[in-house]
N, C-alpha and C positions, 0 to 999 in steps of 0.2 A: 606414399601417403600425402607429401607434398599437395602432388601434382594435384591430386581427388580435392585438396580445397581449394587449390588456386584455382581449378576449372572450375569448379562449383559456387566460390566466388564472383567470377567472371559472370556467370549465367545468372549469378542474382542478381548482378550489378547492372546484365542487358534486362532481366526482367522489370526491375525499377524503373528502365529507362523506359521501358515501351509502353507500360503502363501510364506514367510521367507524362506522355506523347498524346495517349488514346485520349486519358481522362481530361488534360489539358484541351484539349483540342475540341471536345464535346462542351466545355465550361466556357470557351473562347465563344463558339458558337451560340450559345444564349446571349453572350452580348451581341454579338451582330443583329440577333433578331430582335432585342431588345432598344438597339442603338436607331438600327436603318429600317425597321417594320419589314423585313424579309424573313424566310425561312418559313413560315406558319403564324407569325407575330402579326396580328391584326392592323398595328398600325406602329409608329417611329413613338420613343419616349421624349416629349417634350426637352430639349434643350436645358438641362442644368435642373431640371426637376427633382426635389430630393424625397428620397434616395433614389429612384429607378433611377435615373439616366447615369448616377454617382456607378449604381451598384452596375450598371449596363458597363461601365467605363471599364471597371476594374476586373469583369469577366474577359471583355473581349485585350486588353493590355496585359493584363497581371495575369490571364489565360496563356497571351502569346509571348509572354516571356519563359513563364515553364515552360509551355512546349517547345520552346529552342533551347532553351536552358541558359536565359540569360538573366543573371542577378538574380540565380532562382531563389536561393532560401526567403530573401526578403520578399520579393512577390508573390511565393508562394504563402507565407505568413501574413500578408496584406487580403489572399485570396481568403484563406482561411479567415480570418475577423470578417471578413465581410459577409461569408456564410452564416458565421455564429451571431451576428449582427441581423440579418434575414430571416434565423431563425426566432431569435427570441422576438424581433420585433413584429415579426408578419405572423409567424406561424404557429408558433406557442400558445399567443392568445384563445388560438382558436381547438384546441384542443391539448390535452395532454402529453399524447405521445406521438411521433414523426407521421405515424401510420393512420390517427384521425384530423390531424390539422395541415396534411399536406407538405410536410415538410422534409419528406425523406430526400429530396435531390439536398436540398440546403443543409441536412445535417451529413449528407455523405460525402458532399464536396468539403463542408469546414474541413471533416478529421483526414479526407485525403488530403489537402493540401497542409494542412499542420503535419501530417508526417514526411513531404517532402520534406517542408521548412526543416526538420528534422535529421531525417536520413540523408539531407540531398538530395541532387538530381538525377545518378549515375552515371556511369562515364559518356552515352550517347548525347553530348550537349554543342552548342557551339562553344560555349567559355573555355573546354576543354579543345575542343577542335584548334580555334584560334590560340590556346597557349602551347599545342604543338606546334603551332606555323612560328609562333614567336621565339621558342625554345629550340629551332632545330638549326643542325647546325649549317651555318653557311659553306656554300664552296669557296674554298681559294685556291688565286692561281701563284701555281709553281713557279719563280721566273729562274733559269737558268743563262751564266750569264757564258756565251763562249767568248772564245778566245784569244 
């Protein structure tokens, strides 16, 4: 019985992470279009322009930190405010609810990335990676002395 949660575990824990990966990685991507006028983006967001180019910043950085999973909770919780920020200030106004004022990517990004900040990144991250590399153990040599 063990074993059925440890593996079951595991599989939740890759599932977090590949979601973490996807969702990050599509969120990263709106900043780029938003930063450089590529992707479908009609044109670049002016230079320090607030919020776009703030909000451009913080998809395509605070995107590519989740998705490597570095310093995730906190970026991921910087991502999230930023969302909830996007929403009430852009989108709310303009109707009700996500589905009349346009807002569904903005409210589905907040609460995704508030629940990383949350659950974490899961084990597929580099902060994990590289605290194996730091954690393991070195070779030593044996020296023998004859005689």
């Amino acid at each position: 019985m063990g074993e059925t949660r440890n593996s079951s575990g595991q599989l939740e824990g890759i599932a977090l992470s590949v979601v973490r990966i996807v969702v990050s990685f599509l969120f990263m991507l709106h900043g780029v279009a938003s930063l450089f006028g590529v992707l479908g983006a009609p044109y670049a967001t002016p230079l320090f322009a607030w919020p776009s180019w703030w909000a451009g910043l913080i998809q395509f950085v605070g995107g590519g930190l989740v998705l490597l999973g570095v310093f995730t909770r906190p970026a991921a919780l910087l991502c999230s405010g930023a969302m909830a920020f996007a929403y009430f200030s852009v989108h709310q106004p303009r109707g009700l609810l996500p589905i009349e004022n346009a807002g569904v990517p903005a409210a589905l990004y907040s609460w995704f990335f508030l629940l990383i900040a949350v659950l974490g990144a899961g084990p597929l991250t580099l902060d994990s990676l590289l605290r194996k590399i730091r954690h393991a153990p070195t070779r030593t040599r044996v020296h023998t002395q004859s005689g």
